[in-house]
C-alpha positions as a printed Julia matrix, in Angstrom:
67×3 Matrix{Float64}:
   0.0     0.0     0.0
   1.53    3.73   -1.12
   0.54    6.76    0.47
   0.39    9.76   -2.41
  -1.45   13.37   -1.65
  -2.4    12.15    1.8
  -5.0    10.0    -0.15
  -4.47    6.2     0.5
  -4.61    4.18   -2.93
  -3.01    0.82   -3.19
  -1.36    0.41   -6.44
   0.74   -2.71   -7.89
   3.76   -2.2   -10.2
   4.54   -2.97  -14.0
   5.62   -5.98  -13.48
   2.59   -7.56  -10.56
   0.32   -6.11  -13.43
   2.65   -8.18  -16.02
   1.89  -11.68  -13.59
  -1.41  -10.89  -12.89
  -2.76  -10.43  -16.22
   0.19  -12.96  -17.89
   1.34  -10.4   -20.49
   4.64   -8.95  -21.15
   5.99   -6.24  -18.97
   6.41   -4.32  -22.36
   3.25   -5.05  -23.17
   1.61   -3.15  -19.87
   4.29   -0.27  -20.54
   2.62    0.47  -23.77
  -0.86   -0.05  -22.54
  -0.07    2.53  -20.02
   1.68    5.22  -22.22
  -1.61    5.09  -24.44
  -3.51    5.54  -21.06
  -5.73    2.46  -21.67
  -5.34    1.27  -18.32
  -8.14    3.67  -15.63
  -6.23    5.38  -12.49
  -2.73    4.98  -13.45
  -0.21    7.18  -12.57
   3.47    8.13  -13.84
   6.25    8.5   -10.56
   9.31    9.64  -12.11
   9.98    7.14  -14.78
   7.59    4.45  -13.2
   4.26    3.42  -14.02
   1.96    2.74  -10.81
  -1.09    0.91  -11.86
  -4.56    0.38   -9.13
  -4.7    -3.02   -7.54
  -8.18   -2.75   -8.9
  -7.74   -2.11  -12.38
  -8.63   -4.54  -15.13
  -6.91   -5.65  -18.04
  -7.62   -4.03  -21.31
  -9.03   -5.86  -24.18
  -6.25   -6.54  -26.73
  -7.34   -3.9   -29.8
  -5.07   -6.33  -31.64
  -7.09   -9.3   -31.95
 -10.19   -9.91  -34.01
 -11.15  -12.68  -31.85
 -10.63  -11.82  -28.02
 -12.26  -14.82  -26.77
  -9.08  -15.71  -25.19
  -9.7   -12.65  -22.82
């Protein structure tokens, strides 16, 4: 848990969000510089992404039944 502003958010890094949602940690770098990812925040030259965020659908894929 991080404490920002005085306002207590927990937030997980690039690379919890990378395990939890079993994508590259490149992968949830560039869905966070195209802000596709709700409540994230930039710390220097680190991306801090809400525990309770969800994974984006992949825009990639025709087909993302494997979502």
């Amino acid at each position: 848990m991080r404490i920002f502003w005085r306002i207590k958010m927990d937030y997980i890094s690039v690379r919890e969000a990378a395990q939890k949602w079993d994508i590259s940690e490149r992968r949830v770098q560039k869905l966070c510089e195209e802000s596709r990812i709700d409540g994230i925040q930039k710390f220097g030259r680190s991306w801090m992404i809400p525990k309770t965020a969800n994974k984006p659908i992949d825009l990639r894929r025709k087909d993302n039944s494997s979502q």
